[in-house]
PyMOL commands that place a pseudoatom at each C-alpha (Angstrom):
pseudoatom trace, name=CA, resn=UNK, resi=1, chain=A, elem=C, hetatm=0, pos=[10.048, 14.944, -0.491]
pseudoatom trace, name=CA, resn=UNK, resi=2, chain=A, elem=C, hetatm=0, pos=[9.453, 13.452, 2.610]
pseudoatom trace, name=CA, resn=UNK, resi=3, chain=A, elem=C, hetatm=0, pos=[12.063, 12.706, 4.529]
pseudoatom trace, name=CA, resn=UNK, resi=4, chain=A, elem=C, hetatm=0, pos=[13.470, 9.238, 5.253]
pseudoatom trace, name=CA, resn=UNK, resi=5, chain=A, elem=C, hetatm=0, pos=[13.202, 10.086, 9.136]
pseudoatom trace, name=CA, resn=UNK, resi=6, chain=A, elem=C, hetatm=0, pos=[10.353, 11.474, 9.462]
pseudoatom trace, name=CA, resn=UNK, resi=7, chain=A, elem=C, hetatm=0, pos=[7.969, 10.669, 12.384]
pseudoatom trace, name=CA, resn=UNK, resi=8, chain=A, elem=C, hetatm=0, pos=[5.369, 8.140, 11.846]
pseudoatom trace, name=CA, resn=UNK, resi=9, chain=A, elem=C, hetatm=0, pos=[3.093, 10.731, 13.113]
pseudoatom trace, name=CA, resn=UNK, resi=10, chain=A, elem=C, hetatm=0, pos=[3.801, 13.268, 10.461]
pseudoatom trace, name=CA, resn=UNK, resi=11, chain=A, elem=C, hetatm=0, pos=[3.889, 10.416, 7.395]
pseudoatom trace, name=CA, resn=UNK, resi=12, chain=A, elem=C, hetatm=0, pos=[0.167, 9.609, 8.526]
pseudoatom trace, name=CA, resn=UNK, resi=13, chain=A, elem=C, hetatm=0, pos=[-0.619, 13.094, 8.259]
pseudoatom trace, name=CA, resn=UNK, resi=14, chain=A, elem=C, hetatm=0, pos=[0.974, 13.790, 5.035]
pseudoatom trace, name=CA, resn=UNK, resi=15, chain=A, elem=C, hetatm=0, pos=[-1.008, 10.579, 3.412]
pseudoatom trace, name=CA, resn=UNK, resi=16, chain=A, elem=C, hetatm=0, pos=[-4.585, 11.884, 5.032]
pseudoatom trace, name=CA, resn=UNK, resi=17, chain=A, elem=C, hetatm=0, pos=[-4.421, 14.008, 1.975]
pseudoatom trace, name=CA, resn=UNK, resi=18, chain=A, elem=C, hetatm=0, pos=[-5.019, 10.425, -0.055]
pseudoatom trace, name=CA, resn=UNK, resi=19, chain=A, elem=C, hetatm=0, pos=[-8.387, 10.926, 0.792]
pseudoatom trace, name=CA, resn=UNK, resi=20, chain=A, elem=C, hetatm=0, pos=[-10.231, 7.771, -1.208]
pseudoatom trace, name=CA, resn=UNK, resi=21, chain=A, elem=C, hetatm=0, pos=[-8.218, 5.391, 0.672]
pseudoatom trace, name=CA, resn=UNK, resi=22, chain=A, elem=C, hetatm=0, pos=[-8.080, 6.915, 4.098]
pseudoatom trace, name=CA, resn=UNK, resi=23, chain=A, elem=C, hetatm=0, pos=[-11.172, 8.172, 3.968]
pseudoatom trace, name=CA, resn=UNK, resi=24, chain=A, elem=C, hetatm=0, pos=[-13.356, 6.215, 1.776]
pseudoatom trace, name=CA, resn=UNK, resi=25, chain=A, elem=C, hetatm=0, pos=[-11.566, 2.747, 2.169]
pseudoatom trace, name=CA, resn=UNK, resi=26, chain=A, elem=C, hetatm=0, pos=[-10.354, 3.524, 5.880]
pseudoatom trace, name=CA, resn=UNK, resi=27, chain=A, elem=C, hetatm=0, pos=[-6.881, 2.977, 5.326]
pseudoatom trace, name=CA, resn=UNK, resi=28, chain=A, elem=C, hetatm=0, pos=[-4.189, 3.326, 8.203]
pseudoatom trace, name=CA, resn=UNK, resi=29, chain=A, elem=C, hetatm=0, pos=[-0.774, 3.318, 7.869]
pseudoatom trace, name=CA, resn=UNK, resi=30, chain=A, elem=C, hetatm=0, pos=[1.104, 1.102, 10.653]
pseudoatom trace, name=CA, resn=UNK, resi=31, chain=A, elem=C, hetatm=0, pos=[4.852, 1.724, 9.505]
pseudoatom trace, name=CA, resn=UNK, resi=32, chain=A, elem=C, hetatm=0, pos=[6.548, 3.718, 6.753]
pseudoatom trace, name=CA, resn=UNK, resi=33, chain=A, elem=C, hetatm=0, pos=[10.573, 3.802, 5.657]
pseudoatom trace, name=CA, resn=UNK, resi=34, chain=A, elem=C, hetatm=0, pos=[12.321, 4.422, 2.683]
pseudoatom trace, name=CA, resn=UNK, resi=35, chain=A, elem=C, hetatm=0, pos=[11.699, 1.567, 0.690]
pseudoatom trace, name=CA, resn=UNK, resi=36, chain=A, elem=C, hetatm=0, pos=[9.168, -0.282, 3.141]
pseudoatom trace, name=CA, resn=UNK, resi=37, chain=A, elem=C, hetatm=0, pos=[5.375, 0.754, 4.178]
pseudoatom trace, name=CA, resn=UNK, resi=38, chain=A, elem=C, hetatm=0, pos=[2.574, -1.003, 6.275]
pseudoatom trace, name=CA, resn=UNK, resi=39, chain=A, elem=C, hetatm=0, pos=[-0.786, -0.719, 5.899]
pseudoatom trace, name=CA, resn=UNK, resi=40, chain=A, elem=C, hetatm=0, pos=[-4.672, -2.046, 6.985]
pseudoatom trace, name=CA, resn=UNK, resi=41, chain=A, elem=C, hetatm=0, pos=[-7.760, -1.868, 7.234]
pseudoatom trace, name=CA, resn=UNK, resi=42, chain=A, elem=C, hetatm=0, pos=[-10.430, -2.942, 8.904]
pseudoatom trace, name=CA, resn=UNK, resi=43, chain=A, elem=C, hetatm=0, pos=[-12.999, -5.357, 6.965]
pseudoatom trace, name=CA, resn=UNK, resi=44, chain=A, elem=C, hetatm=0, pos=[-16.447, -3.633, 6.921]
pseudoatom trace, name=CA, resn=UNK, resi=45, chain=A, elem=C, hetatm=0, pos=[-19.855, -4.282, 5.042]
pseudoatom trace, name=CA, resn=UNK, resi=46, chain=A, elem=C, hetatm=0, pos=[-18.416, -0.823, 2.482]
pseudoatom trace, name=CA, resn=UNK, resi=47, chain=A, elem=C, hetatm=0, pos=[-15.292, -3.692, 1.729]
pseudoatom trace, name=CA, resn=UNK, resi=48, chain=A, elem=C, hetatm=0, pos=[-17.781, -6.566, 0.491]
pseudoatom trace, name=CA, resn=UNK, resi=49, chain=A, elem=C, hetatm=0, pos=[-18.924, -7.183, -3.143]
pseudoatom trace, name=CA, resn=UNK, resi=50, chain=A, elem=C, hetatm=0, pos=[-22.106, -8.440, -3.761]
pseudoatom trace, name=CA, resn=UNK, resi=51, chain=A, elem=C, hetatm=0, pos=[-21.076, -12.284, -3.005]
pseudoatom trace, name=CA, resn=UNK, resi=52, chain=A, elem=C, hetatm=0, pos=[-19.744, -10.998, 0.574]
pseudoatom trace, name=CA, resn=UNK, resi=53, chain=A, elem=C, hetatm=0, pos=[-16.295, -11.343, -0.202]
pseudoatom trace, name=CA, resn=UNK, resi=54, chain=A, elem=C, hetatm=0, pos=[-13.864, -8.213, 0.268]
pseudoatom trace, name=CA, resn=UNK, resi=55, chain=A, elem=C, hetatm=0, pos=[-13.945, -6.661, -3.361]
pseudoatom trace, name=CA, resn=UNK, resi=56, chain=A, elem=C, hetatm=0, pos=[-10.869, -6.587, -5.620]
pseudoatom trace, name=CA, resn=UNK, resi=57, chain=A, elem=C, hetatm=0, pos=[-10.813, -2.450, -5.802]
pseudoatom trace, name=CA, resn=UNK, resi=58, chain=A, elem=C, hetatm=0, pos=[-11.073, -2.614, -1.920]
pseudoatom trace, name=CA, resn=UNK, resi=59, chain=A, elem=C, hetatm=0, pos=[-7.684, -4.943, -1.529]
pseudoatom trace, name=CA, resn=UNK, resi=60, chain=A, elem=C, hetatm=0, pos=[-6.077, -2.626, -4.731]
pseudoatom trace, name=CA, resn=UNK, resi=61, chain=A, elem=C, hetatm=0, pos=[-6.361, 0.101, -3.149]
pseudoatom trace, name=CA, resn=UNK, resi=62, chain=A, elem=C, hetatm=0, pos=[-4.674, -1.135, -0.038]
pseudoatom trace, name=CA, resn=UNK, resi=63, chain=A, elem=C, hetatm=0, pos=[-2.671, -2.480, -2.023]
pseudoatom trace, name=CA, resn=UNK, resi=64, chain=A, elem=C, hetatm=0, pos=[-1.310, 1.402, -3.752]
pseudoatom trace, name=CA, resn=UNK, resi=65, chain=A, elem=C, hetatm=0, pos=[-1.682, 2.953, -0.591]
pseudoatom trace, name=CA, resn=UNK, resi=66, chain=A, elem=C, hetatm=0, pos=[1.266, 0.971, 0.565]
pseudoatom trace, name=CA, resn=UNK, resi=67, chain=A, elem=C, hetatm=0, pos=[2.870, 1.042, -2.404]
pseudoatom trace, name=CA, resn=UNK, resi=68, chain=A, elem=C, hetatm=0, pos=[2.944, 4.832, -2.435]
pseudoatom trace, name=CA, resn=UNK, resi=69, chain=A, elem=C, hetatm=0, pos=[4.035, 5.161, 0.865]
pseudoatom trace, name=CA, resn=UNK, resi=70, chain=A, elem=C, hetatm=0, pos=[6.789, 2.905, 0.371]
pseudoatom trace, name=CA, resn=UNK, resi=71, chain=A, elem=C, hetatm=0, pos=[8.069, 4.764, -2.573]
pseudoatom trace, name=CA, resn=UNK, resi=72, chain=A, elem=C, hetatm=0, pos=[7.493, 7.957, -1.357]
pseudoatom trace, name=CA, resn=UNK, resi=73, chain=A, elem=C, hetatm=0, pos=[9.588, 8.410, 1.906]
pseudoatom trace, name=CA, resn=UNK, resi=74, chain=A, elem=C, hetatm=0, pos=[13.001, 9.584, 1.188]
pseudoatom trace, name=CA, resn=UNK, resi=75, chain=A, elem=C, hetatm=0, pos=[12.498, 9.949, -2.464]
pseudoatom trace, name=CA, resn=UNK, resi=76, chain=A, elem=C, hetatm=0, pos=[12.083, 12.663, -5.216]
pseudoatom trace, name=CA, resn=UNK, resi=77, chain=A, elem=C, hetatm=0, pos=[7.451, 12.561, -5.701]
pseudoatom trace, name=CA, resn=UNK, resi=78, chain=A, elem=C, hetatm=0, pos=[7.596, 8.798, -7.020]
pseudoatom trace, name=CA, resn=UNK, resi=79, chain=A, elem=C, hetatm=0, pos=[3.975, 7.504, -8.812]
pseudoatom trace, name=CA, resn=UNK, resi=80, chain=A, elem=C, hetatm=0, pos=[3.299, 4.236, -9.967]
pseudoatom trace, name=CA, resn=UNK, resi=81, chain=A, elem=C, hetatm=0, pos=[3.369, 3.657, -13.733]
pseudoatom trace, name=CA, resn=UNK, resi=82, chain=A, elem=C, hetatm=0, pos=[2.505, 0.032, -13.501]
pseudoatom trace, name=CA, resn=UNK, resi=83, chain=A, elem=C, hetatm=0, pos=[0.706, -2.303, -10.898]
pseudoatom trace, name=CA, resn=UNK, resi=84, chain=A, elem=C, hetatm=0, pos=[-0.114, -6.417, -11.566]
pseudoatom trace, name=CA, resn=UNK, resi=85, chain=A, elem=C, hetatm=0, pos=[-2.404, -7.534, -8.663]
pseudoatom trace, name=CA, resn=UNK, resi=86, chain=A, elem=C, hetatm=0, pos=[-3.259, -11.265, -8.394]
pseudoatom trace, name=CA, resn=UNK, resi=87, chain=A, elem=C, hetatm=0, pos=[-6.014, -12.171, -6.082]
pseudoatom trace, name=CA, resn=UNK, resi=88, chain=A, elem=C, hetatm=0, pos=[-4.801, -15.410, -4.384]
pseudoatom trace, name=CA, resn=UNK, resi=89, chain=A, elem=C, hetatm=0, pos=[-7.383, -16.073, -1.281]
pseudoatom trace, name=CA, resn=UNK, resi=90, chain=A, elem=C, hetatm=0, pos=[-9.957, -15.043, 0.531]
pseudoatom trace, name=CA, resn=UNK, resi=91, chain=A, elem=C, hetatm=0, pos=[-9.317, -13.760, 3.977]
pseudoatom trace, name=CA, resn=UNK, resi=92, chain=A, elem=C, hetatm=0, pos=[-10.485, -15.570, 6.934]
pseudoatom trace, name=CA, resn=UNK, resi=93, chain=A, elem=C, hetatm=0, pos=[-9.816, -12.841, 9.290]
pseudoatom trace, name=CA, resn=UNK, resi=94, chain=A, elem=C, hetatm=0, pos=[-11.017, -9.236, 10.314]
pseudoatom trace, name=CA, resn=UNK, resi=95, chain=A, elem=C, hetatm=0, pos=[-8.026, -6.656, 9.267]
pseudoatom trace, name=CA, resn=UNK, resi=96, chain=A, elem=C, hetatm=0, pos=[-6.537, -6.450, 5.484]
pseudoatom trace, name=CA, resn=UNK, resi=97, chain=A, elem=C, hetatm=0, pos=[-2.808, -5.643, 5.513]
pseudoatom trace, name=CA, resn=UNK, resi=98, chain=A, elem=C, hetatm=0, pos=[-0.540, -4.759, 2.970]
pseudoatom trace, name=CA, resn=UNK, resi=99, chain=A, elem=C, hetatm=0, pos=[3.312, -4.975, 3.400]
pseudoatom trace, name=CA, resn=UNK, resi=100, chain=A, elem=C, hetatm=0, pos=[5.038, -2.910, 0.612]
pseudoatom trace, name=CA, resn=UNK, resi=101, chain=A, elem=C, hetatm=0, pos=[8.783, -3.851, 0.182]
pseudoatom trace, name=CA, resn=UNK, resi=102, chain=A, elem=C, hetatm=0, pos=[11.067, -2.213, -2.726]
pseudoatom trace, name=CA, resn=UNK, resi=103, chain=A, elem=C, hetatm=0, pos=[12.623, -4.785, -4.964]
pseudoatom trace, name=CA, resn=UNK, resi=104, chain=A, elem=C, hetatm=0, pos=[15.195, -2.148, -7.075]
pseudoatom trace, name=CA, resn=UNK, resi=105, chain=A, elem=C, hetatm=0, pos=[15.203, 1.467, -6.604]
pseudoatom trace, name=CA, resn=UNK, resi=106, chain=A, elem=C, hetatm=0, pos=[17.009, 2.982, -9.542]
pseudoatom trace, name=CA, resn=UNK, resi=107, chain=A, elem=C, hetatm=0, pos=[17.869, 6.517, -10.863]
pseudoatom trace, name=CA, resn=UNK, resi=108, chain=A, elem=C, hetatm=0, pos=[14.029, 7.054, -12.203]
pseudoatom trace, name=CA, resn=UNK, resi=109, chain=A, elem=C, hetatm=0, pos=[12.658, 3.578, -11.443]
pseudoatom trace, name=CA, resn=UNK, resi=110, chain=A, elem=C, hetatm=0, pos=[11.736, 1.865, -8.525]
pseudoatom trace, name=CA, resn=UNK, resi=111, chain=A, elem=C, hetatm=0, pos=[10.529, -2.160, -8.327]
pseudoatom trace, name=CA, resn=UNK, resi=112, chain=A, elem=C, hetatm=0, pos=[8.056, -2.978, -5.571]
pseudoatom trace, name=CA, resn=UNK, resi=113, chain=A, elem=C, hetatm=0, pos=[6.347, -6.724, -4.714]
pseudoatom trace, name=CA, resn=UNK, resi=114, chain=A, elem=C, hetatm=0, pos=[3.637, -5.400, -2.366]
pseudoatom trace, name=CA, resn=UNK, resi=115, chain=A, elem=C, hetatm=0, pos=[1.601, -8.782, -0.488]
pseudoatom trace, name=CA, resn=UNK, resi=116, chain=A, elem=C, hetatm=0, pos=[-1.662, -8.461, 0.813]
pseudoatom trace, name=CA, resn=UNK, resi=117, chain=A, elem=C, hetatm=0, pos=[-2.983, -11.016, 3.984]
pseudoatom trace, name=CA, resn=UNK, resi=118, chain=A, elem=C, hetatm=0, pos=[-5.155, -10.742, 6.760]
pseudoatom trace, name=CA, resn=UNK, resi=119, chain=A, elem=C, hetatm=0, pos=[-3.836, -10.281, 10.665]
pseudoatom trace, name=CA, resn=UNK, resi=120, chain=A, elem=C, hetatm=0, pos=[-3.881, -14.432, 10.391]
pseudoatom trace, name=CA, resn=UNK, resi=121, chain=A, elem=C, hetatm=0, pos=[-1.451, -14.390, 8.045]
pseudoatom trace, name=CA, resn=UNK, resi=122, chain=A, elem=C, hetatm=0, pos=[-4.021, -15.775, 5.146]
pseudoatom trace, name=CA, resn=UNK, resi=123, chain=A, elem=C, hetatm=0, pos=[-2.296, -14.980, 1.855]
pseudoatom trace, name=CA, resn=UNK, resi=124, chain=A, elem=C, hetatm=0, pos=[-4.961, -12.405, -0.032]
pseudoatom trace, name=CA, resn=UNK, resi=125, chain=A, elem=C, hetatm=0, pos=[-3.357, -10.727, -2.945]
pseudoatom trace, name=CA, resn=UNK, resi=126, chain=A, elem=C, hetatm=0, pos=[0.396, -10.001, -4.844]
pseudoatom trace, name=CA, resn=UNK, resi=127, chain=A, elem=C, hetatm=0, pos=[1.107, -7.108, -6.652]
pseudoatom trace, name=CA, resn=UNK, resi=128, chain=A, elem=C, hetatm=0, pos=[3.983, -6.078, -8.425]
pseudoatom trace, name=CA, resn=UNK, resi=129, chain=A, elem=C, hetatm=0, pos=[4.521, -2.241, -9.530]
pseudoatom trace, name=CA, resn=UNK, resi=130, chain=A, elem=C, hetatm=0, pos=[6.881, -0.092, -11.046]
pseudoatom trace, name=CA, resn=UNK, resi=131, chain=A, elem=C, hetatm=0, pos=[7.160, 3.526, -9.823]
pseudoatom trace, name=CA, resn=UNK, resi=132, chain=A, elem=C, hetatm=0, pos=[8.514, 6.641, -11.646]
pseudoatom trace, name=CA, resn=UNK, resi=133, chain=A, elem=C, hetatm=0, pos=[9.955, 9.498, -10.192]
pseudoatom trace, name=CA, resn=UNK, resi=134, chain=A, elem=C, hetatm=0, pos=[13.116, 11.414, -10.798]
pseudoatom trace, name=CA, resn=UNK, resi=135, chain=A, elem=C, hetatm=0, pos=[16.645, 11.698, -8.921]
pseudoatom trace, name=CA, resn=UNK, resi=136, chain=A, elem=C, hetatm=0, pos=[15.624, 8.772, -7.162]
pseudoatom trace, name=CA, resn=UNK, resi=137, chain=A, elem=C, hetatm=0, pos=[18.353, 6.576, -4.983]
for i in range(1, 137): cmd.bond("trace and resi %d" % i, "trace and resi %d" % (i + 1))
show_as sticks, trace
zoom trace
């Protein structure tokens, strides 16, 4: 478990070890609580599909990254059993973030909306996800 009040610091380090997204999709993560993560990165040519637009694995994984940060902190190991994404617009800015926010935490299952928008504020994506883990708050 990681504790609920654990340093920023120490949650980034811990998460490294989610090496596609902090390594491959260059994933940061800009605040973590129980219940509650930020995340971004930074749009690069790697991001773009072959139309130039940011490509829907790119935003997903954001997208989980959050998600499992969210769940994680202060909980019994938590993974996500279920995930609805819906691409909504195009971002007009330079930075993808995701803001992961827990809907229901229950004994074994959590409830997330996580929302996906550039540093403008441009909506990009909404996904919904239910996590597993047990002895959960």
């Amino acid at each position: 478990m990681i504790d609920q009040d654990c340093p920023i610091a120490a949650v980034r380090d811990y998460f490294a070890n989610d090496h596609f997204a902090t390594e491959a999709c260059g994933c940061r993560v800009v605040e973590a609580e129980c219940g509650h993560a930020v995340c971004e990165f930074d749009i690069a040519e790697i991001h773009l599909n072959a139309q130039g637009g940011v490509m829907g694995g790119a935003i997903f994984t954001l997208a989980d990254f959050a998600l499992a940060i969210a769940s994680n902190i202060g909980e019994e190991p938590t993974v996500a059993v279920d995930n609805d994404i819906r691409f909504i617009g195009k971002p007009k800015g330079k930075t993808l973030r995701a803001t992961s926010d827990v809907d229901k935490s229950g004994r074994t299952l959590g409830f997330y909306t996580v929302k996906v928008t550039d540093e403008l504020g441009t909506p990009v994506a909404v996904m919904t996800a239910t996590s597993f883990g047990r002895n959960r708050h």
